[in-house]
Predicted model as a PDB file, atoms N, CA, C, CB and O in Angstrom, pLDDT in the B-factor column:
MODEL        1                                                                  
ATOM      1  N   UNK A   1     -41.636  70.210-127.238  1.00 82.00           N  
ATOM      2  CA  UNK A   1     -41.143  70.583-128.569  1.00 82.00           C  
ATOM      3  C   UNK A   1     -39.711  70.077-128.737  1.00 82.00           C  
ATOM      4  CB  UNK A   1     -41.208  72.131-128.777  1.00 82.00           C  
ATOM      5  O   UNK A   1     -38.890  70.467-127.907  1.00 82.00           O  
ATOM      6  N   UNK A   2     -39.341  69.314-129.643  1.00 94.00           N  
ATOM      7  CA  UNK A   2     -37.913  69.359-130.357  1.00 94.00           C  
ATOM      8  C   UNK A   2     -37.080  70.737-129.883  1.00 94.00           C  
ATOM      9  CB  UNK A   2     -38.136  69.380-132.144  1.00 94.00           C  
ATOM     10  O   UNK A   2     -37.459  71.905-129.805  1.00 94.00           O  
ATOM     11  N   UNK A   3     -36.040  70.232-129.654  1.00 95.00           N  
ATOM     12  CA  UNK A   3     -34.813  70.933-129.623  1.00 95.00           C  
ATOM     13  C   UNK A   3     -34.329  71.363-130.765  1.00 95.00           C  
ATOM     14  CB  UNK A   3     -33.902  70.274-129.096  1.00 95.00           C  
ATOM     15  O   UNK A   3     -34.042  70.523-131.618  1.00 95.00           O  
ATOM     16  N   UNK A   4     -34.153  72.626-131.003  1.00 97.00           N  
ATOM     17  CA  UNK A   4     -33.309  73.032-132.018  1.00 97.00           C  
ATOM     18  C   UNK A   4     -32.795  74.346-131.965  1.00 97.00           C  
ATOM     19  CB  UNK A   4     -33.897  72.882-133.147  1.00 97.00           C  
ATOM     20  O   UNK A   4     -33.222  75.260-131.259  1.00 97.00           O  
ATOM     21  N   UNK A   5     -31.860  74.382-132.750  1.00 96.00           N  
ATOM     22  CA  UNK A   5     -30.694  75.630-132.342  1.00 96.00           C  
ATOM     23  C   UNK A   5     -31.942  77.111-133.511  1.00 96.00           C  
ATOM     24  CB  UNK A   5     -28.155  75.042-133.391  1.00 96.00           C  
ATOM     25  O   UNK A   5     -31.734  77.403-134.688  1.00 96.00           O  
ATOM     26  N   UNK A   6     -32.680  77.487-132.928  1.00 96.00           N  
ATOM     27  CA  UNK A   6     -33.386  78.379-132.824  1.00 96.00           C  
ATOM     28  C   UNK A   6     -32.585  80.494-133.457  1.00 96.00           C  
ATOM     29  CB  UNK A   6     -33.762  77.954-131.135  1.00 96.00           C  
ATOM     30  O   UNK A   6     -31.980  81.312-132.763  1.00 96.00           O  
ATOM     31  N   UNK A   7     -32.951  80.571-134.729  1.00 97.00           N  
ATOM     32  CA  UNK A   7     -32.721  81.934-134.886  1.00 97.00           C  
ATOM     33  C   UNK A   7     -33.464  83.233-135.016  1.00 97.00           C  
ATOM     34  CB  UNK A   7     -32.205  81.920-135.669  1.00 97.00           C  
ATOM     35  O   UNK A   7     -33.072  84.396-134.927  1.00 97.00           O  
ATOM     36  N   UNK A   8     -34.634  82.716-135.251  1.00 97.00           N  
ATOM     37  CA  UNK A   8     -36.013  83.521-135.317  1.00 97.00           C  
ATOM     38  C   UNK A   8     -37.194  83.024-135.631  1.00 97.00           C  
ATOM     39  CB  UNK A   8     -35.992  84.455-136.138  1.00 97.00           C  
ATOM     40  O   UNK A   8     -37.448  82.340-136.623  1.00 97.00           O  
ATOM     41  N   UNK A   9     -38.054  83.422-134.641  1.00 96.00           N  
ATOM     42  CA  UNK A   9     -39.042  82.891-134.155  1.00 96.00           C  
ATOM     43  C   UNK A   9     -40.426  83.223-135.217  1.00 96.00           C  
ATOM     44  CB  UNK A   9     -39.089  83.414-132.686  1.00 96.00           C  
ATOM     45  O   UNK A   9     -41.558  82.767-135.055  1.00 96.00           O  
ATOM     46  N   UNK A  10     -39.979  84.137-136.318  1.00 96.00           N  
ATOM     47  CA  UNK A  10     -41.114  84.412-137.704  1.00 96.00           C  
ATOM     48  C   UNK A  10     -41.847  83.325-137.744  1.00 96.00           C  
ATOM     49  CB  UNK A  10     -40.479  84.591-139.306  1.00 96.00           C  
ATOM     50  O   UNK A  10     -41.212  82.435-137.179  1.00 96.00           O  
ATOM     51  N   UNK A  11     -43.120  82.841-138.220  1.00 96.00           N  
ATOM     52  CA  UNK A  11     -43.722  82.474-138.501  1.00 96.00           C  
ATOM     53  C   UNK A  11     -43.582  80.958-138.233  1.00 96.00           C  
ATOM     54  CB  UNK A  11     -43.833  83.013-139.366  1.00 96.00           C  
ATOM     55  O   UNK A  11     -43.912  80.075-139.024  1.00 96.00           O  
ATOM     56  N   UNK A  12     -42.971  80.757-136.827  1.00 97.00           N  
ATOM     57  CA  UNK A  12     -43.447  79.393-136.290  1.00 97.00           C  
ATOM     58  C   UNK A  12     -44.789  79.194-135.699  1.00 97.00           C  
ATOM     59  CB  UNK A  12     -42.584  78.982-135.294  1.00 97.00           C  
ATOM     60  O   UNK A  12     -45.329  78.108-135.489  1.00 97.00           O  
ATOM     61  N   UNK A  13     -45.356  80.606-135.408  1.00 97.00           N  
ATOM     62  CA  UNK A  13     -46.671  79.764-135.338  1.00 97.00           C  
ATOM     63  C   UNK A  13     -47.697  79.295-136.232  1.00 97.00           C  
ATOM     64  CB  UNK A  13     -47.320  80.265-134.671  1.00 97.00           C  
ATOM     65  O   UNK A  13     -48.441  78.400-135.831  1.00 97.00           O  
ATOM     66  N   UNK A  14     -47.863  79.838-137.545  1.00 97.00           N  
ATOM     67  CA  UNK A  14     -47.961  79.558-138.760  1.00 97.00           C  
ATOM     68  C   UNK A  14     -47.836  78.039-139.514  1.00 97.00           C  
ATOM     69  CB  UNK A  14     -47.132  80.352-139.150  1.00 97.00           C  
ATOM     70  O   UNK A  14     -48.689  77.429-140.159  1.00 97.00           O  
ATOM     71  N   UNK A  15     -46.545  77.697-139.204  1.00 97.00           N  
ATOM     72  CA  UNK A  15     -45.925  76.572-139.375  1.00 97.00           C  
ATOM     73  C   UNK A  15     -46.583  74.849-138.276  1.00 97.00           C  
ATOM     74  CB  UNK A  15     -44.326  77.197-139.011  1.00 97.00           C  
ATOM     75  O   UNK A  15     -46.943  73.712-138.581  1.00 97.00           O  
ATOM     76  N   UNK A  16     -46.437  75.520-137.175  1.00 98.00           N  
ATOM     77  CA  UNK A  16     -47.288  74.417-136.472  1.00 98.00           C  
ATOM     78  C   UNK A  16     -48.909  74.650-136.383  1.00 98.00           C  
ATOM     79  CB  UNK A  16     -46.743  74.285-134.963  1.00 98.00           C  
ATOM     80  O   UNK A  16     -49.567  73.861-135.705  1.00 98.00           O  
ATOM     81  N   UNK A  17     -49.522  75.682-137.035  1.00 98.00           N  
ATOM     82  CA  UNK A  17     -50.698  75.570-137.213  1.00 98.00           C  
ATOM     83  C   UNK A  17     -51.194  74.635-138.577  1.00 98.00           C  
ATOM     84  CB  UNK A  17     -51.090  76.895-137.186  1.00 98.00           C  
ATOM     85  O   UNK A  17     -52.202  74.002-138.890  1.00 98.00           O  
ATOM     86  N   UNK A  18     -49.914  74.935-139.160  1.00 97.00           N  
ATOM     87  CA  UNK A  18     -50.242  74.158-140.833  1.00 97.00           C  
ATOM     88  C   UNK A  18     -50.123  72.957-140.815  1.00 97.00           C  
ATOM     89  CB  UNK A  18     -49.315  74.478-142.076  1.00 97.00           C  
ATOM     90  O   UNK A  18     -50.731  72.204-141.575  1.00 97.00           O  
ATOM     91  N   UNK A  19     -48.938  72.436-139.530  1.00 97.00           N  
ATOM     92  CA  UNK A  19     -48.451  71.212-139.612  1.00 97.00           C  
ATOM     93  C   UNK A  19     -49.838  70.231-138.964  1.00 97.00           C  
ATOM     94  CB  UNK A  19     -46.915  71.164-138.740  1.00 97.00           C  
ATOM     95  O   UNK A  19     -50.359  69.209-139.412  1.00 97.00           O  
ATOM     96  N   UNK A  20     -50.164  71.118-137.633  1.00 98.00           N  
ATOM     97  CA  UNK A  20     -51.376  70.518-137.081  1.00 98.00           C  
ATOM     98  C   UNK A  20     -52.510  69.956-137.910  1.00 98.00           C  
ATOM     99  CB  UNK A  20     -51.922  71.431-136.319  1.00 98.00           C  
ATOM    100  O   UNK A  20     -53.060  68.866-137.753  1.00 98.00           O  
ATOM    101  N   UNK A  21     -52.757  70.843-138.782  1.00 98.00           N  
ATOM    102  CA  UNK A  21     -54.014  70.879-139.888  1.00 98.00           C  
ATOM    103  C   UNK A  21     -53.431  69.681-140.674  1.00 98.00           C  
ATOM    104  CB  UNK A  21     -54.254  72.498-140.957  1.00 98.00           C  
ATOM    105  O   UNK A  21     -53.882  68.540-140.780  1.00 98.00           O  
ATOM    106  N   UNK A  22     -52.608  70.087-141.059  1.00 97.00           N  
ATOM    107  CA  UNK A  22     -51.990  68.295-142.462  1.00 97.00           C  
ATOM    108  C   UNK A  22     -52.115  67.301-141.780  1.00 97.00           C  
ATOM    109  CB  UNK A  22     -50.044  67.959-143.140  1.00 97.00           C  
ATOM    110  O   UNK A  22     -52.769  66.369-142.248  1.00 97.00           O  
ATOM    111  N   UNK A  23     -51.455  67.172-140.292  1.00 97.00           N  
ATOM    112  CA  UNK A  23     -51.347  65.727-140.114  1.00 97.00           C  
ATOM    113  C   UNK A  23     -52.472  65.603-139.628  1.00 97.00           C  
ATOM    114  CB  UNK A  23     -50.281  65.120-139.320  1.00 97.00           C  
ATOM    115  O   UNK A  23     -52.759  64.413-139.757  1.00 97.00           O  
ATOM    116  N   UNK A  24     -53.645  66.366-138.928  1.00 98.00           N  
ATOM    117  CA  UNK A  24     -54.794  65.693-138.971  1.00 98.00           C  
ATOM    118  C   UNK A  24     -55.185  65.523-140.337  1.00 98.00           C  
ATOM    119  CB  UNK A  24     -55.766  66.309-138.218  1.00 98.00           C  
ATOM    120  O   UNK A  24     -55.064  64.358-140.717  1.00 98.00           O  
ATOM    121  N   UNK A  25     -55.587  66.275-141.133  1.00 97.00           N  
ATOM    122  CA  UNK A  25     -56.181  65.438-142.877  1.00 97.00           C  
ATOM    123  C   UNK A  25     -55.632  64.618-143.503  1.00 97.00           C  
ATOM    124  CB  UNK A  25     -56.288  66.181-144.080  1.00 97.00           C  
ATOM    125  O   UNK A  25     -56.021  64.154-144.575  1.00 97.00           O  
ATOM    126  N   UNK A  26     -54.154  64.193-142.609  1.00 96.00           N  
ATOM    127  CA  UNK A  26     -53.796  63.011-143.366  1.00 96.00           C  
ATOM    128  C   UNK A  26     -54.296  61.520-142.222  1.00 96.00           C  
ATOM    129  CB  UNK A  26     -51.876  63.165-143.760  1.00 96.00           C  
ATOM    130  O   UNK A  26     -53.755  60.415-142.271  1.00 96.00           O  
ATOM    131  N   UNK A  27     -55.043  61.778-141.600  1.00 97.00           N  
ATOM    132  CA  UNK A  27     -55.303  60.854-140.428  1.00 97.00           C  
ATOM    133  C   UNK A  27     -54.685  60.409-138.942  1.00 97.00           C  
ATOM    134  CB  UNK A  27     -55.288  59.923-140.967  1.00 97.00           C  
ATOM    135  O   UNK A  27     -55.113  59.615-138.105  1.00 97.00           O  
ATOM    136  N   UNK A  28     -53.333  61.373-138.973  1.00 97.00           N  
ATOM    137  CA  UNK A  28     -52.758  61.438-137.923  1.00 97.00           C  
ATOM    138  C   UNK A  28     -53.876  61.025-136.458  1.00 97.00           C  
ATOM    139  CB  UNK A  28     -52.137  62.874-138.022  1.00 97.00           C  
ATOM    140  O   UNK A  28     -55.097  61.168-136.519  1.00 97.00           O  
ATOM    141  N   UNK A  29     -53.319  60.633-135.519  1.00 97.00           N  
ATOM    142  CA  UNK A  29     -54.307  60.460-133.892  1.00 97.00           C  
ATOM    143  C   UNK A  29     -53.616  61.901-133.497  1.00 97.00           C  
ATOM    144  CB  UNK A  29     -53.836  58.700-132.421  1.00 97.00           C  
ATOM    145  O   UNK A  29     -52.435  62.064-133.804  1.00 97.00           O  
ATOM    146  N   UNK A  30     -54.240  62.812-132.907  1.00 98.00           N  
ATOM    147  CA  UNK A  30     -54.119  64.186-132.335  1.00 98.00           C  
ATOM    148  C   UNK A  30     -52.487  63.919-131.520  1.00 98.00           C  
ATOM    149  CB  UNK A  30     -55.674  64.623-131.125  1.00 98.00           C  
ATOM    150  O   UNK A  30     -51.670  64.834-131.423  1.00 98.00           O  
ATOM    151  N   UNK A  31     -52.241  62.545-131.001  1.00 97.00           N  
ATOM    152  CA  UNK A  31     -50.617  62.953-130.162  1.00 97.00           C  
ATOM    153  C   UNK A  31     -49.838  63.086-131.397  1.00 97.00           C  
ATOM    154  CB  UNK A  31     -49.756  61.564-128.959  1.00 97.00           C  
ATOM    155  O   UNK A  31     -48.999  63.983-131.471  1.00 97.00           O  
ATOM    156  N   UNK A  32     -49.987  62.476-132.137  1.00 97.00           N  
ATOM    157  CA  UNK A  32     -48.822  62.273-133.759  1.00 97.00           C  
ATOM    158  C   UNK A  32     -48.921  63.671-134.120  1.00 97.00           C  
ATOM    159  CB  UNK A  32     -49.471  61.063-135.422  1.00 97.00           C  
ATOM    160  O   UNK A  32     -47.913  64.371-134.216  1.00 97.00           O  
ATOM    161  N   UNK A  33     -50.637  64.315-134.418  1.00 98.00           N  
ATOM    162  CA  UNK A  33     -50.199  64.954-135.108  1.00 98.00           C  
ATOM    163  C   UNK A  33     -49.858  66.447-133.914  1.00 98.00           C  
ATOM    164  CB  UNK A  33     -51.180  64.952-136.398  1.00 98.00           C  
ATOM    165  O   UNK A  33     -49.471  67.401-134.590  1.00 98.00           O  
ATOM    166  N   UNK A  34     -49.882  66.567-133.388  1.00 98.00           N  
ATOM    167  CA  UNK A  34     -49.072  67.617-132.115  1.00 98.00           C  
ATOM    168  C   UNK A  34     -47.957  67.381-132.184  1.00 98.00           C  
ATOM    169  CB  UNK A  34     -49.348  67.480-130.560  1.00 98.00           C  
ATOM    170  O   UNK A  34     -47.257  68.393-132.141  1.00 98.00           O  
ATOM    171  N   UNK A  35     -47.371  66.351-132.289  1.00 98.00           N  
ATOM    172  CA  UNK A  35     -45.881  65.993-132.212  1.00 98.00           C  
ATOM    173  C   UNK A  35     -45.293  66.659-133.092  1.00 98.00           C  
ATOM    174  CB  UNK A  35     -45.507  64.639-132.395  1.00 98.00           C  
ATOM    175  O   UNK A  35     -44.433  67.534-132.992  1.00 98.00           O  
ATOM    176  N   UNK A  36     -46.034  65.992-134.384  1.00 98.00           N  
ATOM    177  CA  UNK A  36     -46.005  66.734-136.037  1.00 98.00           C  
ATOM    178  C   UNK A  36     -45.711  68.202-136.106  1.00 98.00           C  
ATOM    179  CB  UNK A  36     -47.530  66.642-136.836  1.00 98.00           C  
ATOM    180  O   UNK A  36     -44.789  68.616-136.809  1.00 98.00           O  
ATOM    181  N   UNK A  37     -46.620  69.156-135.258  1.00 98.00           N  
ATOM    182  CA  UNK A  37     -46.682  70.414-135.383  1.00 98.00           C  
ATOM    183  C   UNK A  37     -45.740  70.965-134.535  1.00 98.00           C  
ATOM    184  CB  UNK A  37     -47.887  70.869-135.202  1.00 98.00           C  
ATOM    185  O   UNK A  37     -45.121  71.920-135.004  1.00 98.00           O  
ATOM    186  N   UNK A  38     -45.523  70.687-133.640  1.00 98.00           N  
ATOM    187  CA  UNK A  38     -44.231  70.856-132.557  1.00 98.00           C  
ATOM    188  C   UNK A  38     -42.650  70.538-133.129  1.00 98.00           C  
ATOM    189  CB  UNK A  38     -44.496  69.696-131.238  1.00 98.00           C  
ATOM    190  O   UNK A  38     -41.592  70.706-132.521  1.00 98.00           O  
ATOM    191  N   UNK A  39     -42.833  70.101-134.296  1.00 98.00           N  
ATOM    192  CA  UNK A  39     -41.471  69.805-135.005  1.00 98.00           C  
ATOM    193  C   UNK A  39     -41.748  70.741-136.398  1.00 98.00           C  
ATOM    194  CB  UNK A  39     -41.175  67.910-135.351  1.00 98.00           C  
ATOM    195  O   UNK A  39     -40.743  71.156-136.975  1.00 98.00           O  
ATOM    196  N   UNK A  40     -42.676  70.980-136.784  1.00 98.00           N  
ATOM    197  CA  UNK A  40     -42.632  72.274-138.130  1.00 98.00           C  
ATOM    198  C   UNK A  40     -42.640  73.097-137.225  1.00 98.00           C  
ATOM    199  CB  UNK A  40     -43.931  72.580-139.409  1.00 98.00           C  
ATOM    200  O   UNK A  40     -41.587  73.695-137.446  1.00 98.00           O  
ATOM    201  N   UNK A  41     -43.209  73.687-136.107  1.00 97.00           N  
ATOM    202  CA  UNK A  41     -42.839  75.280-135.354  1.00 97.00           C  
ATOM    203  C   UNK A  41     -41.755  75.051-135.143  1.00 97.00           C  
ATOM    204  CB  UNK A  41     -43.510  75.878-133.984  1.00 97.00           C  
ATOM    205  O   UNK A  41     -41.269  75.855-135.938  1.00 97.00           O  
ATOM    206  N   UNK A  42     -40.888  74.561-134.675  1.00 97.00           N  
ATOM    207  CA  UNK A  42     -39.045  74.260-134.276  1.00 97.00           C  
ATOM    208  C   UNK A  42     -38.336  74.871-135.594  1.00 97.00           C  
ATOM    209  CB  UNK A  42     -38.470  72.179-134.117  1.00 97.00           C  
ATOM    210  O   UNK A  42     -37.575  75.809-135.828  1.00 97.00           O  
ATOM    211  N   UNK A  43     -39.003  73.817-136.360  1.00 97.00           N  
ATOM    212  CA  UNK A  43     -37.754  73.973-137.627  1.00 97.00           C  
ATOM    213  C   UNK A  43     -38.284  75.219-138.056  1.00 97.00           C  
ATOM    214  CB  UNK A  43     -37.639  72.683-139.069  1.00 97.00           C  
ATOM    215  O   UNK A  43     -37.258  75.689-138.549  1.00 97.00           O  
ATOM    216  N   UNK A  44     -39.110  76.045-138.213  1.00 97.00           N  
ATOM    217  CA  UNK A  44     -39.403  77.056-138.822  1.00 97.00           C  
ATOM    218  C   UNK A  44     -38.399  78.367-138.371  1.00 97.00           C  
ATOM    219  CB  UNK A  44     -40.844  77.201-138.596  1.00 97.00           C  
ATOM    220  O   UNK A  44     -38.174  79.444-138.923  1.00 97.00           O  
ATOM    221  N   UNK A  45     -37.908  77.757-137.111  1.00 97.00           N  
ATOM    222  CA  UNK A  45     -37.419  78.685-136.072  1.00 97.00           C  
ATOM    223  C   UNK A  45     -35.261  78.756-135.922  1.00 97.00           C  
ATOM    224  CB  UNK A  45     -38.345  77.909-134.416  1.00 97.00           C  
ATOM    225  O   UNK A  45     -34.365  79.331-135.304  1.00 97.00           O  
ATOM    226  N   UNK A  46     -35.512  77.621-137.091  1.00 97.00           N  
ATOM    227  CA  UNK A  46     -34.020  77.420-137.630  1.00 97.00           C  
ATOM    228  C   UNK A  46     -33.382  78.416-138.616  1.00 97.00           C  
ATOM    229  CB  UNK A  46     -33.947  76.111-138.344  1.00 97.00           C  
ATOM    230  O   UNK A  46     -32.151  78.408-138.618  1.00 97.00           O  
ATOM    231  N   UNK A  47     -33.984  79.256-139.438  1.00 97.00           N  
ATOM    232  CA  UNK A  47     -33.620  80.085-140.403  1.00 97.00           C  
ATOM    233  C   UNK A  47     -34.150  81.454-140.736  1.00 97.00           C  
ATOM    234  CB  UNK A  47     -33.735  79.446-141.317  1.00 97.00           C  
ATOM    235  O   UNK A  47     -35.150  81.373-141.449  1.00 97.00           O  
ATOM    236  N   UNK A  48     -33.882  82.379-140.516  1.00 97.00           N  
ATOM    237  CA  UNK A  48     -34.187  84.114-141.038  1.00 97.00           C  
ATOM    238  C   UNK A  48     -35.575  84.033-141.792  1.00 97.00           C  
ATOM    239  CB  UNK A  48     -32.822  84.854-142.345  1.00 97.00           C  
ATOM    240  O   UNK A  48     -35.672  83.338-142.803  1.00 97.00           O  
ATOM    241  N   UNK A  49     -36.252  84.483-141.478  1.00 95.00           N  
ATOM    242  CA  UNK A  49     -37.674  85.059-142.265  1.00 95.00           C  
ATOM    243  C   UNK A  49     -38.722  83.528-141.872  1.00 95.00           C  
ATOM    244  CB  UNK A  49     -37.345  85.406-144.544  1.00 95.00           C  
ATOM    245  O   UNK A  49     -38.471  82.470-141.296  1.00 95.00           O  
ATOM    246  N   UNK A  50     -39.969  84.112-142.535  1.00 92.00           N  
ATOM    247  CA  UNK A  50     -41.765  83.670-142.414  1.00 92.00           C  
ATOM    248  C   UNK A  50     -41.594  81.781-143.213  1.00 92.00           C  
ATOM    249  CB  UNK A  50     -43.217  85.264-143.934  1.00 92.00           C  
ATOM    250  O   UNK A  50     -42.538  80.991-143.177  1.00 92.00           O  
ATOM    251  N   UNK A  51     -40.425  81.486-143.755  1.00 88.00           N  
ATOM    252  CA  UNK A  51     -40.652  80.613-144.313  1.00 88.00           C  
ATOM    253  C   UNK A  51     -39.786  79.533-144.457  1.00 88.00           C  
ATOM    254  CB  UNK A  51     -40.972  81.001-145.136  1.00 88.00           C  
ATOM    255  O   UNK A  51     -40.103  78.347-144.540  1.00 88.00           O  
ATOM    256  N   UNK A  52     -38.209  80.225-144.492  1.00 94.00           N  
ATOM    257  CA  UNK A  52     -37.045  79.558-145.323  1.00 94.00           C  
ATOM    258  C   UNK A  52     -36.447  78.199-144.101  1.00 94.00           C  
ATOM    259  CB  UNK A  52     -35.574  81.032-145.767  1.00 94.00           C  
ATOM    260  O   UNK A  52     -35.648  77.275-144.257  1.00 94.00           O  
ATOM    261  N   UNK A  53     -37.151  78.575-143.090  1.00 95.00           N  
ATOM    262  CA  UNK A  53     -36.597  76.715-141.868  1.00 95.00           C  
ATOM    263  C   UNK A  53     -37.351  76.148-141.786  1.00 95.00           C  
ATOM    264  CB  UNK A  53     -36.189  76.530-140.218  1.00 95.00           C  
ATOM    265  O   UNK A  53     -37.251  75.379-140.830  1.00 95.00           O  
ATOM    266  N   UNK A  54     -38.683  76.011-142.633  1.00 95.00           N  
ATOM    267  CA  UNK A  54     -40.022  75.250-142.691  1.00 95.00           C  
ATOM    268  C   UNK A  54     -39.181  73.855-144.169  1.00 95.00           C  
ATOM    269  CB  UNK A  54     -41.846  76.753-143.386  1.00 95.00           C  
ATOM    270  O   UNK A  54     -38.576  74.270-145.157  1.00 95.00           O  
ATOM    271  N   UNK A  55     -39.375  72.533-143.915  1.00 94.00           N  
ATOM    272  CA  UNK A  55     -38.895  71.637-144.151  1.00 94.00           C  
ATOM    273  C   UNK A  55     -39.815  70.562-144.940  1.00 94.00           C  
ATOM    274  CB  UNK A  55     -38.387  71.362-143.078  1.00 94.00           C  
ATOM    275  O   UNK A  55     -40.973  70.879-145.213  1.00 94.00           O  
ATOM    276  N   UNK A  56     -39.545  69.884-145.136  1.00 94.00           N  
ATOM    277  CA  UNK A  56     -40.402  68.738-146.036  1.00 94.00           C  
ATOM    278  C   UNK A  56     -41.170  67.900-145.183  1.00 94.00           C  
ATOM    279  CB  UNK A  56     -39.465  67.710-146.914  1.00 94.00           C  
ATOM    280  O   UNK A  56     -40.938  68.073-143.986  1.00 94.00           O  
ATOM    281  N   UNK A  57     -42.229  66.831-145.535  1.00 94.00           N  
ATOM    282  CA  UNK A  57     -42.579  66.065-144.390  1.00 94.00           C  
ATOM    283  C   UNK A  57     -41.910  65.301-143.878  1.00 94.00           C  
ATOM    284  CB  UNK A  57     -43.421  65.491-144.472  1.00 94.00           C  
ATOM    285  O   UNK A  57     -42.227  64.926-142.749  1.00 94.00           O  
ATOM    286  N   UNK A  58     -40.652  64.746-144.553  1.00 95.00           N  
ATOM    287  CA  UNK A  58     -39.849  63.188-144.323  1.00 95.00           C  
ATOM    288  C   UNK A  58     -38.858  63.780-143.254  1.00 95.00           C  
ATOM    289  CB  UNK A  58     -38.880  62.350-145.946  1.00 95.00           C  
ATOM    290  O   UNK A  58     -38.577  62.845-142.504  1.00 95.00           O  
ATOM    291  N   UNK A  59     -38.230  64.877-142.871  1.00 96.00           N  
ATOM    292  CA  UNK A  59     -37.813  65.846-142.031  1.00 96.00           C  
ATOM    293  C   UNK A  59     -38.640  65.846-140.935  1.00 96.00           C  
ATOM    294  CB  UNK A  59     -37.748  67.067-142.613  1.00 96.00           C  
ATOM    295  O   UNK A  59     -38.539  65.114-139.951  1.00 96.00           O  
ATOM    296  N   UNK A  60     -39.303  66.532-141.102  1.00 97.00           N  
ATOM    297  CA  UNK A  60     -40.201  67.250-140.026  1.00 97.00           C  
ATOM    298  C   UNK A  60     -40.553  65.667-139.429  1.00 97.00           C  
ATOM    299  CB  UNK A  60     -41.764  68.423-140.713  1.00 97.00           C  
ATOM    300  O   UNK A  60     -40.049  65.307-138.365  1.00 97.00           O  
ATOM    301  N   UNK A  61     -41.255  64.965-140.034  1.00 96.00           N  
ATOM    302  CA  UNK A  61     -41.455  63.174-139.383  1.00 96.00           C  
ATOM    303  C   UNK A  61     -40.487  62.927-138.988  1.00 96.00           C  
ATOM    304  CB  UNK A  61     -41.774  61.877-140.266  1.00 96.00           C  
ATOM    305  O   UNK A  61     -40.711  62.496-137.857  1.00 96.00           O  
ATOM    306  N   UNK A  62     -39.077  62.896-139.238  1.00 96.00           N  
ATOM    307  CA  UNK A  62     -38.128  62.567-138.446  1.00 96.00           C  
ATOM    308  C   UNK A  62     -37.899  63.424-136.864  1.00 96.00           C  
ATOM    309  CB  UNK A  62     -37.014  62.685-139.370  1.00 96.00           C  
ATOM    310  O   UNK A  62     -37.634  62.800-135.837  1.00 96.00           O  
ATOM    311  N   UNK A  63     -38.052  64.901-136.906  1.00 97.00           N  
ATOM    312  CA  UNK A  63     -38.015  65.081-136.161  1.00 97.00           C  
ATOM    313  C   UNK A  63     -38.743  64.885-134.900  1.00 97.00           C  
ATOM    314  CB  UNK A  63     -37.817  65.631-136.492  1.00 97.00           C  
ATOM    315  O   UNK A  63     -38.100  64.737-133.861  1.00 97.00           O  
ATOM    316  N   UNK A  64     -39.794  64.874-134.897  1.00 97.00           N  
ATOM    317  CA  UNK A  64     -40.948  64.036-134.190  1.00 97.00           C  
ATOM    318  C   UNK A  64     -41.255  62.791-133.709  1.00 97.00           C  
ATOM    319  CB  UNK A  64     -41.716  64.035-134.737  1.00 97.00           C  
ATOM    320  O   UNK A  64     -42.201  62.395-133.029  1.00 97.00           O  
ATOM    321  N   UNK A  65     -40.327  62.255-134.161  1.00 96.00           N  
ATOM    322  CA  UNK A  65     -39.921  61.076-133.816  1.00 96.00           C  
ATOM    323  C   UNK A  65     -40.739  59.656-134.405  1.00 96.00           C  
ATOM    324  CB  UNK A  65     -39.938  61.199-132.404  1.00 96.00           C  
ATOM    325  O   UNK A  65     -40.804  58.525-133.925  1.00 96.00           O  
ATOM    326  N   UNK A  66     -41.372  60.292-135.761  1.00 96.00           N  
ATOM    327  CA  UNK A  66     -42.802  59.575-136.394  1.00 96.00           C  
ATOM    328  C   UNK A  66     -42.193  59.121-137.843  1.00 96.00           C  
ATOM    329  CB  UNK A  66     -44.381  60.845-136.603  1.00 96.00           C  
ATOM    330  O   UNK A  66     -42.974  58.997-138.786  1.00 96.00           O  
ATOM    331  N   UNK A  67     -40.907  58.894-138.004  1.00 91.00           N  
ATOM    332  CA  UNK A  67     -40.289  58.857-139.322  1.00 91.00           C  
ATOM    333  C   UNK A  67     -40.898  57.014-138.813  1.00 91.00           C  
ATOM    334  CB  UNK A  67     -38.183  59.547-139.669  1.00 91.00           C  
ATOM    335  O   UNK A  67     -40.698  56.334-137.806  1.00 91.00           O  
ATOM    336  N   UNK A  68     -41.588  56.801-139.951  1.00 85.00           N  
ATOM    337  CA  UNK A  68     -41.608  55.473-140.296  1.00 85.00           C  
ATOM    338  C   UNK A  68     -43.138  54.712-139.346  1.00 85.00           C  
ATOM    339  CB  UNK A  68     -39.906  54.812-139.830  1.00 85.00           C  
ATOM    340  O   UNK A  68     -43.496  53.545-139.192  1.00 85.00           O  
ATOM    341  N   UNK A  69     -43.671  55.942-138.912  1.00 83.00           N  
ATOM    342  CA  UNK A  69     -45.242  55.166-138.228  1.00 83.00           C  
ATOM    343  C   UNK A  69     -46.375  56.024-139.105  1.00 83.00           C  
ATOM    344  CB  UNK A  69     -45.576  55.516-136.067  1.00 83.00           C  
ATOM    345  O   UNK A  69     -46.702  57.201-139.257  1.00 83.00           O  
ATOM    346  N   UNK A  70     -46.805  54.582-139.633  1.00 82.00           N  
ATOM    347  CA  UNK A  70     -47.966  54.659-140.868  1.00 82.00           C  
ATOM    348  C   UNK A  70     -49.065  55.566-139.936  1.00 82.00           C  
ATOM    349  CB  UNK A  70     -48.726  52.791-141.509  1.00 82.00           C  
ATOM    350  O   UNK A  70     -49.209  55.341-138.734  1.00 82.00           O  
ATOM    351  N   UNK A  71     -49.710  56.471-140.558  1.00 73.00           N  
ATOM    352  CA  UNK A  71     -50.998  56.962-140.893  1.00 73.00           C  
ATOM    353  C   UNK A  71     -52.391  56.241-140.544  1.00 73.00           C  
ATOM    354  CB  UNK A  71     -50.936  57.096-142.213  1.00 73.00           C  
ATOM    355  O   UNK A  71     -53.456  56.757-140.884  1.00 73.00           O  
TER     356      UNK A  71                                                      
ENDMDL                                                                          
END                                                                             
């Protein structure tokens, strides 16, 4: 998982369950999209409450290290 400066752990699992699910229906190969989901549970885990460190895709792809590998 990505490193990140971590404040509560609410609804990161939520977050990499959702992330898992998108980047497979968007065609992700299962390492991308794990990667994918391992960087929305992180960031989810950046900000107070169920929702508010959950991030956009162009983010979350960056963090994962997938900013810029096509689908």
């Amino acid at each position: 998982a990505p490193l990140v400066r971590a404040v509560d752990g609410t609804g990161a699992g939520d977050a990499f369950a959702a992330g898992l699910l998108s980047a497979l229906l968007t065609g992700r190969p299962q390492e991308e999209a794990a990667r994918f989901a391992c960087a929305a549970g992180a960031l989810a885990t950046t900000a107070v409450g169920a929702f508010e460190g959950v991030r956009g895709a162009a983010e979350t792809l960056a963090l994962a290290g997938l900013e810029g590998v096509p689908t």
